[in-house]
Backbone as CSV, one residue per row, in Angstrom:
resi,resn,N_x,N_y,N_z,CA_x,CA_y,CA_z,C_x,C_y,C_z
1,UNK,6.253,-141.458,30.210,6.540,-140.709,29.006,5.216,-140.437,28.307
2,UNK,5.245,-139.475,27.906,3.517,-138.989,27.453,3.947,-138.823,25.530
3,UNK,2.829,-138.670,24.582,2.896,-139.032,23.408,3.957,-137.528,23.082
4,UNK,4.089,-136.693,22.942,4.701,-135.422,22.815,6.241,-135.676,23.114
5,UNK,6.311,-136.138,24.407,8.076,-136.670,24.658,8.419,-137.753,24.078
6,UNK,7.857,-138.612,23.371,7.963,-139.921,22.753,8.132,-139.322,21.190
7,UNK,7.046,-138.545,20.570,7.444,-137.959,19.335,8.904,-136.955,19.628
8,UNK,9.002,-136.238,20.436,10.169,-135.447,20.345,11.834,-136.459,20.365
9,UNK,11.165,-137.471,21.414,13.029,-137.583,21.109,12.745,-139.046,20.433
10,UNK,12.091,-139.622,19.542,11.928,-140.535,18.832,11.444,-140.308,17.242
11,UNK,11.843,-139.383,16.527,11.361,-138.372,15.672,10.802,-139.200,14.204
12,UNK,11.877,-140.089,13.731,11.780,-141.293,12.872,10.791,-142.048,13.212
13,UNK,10.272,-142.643,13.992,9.180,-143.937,14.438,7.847,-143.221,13.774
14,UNK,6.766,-143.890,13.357,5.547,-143.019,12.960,4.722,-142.963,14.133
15,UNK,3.903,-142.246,14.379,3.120,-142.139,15.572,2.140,-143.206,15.721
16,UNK,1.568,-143.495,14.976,0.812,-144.457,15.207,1.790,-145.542,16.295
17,UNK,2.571,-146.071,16.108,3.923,-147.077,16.823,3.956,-146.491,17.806
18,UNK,4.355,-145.398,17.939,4.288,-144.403,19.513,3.150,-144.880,20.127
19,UNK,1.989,-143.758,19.541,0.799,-144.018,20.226,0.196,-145.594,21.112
20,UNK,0.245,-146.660,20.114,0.296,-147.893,20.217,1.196,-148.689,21.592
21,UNK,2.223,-148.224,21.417,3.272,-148.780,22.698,3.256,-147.959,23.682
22,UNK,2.921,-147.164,23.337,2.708,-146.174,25.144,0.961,-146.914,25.467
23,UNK,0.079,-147.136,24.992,-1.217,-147.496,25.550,-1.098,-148.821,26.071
24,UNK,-0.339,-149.871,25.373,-0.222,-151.101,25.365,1.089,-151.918,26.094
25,UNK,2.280,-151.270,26.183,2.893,-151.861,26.942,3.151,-150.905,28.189
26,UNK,3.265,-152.140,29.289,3.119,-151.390,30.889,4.211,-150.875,31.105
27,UNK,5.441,-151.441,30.581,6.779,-151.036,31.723,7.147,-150.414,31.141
28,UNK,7.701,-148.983,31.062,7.855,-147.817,30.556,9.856,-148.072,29.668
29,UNK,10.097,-148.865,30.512,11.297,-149.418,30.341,11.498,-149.998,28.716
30,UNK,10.666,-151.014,28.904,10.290,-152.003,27.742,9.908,-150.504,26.429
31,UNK,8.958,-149.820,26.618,8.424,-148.875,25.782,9.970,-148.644,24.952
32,UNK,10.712,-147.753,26.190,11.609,-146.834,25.225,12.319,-147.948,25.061
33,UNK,13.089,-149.035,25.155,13.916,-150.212,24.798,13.267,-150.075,23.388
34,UNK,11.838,-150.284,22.746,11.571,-150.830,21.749,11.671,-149.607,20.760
35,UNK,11.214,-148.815,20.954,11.033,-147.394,20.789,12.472,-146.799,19.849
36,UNK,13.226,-146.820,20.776,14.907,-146.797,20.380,15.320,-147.896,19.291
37,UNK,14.842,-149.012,19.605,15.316,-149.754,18.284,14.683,-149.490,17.182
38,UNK,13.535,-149.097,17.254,12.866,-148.637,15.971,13.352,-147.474,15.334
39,UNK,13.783,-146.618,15.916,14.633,-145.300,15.994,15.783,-145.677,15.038
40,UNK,16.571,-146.361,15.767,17.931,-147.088,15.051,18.253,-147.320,13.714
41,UNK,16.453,-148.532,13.818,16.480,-148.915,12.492,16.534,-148.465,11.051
42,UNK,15.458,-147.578,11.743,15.130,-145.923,10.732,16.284,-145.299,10.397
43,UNK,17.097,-145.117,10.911,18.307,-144.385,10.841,19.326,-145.346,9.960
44,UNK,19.522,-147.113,10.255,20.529,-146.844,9.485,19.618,-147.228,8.338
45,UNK,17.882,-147.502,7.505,17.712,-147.840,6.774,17.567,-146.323,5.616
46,UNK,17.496,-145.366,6.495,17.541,-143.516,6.075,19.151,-143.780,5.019
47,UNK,20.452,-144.350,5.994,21.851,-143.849,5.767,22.133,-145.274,4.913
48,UNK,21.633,-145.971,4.862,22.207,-147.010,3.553,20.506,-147.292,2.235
49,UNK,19.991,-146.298,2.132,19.271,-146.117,1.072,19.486,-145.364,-0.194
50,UNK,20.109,-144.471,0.414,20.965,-143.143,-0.420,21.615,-144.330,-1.961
């Protein structure tokens, strides 16, 4: 996954976090696993802030 497909379907996460876990962790697996939860989080902390 290259930084461009990581910002596109991970839109919430800040890049820096992107950037960071794509250089640093190996298994591409692990990446989007973490990636997605950060995603998540964002989302429900977006929908119960209101």
């Amino acid at each position: 996954m290259t930084l461009s497909q990581a910002r596109e379907r991970f839109p919430l996460v800040p890049v820096e976090i992107v950037k960071w876990a794509l250089e640093n962790i190996p298994d591409p697996r692990d990446v989007e696993r973490g990636l997605l939860r950060l995603e998540r989080s964002r989302q429900i902390e977006i929908r119960y802030s209101a």
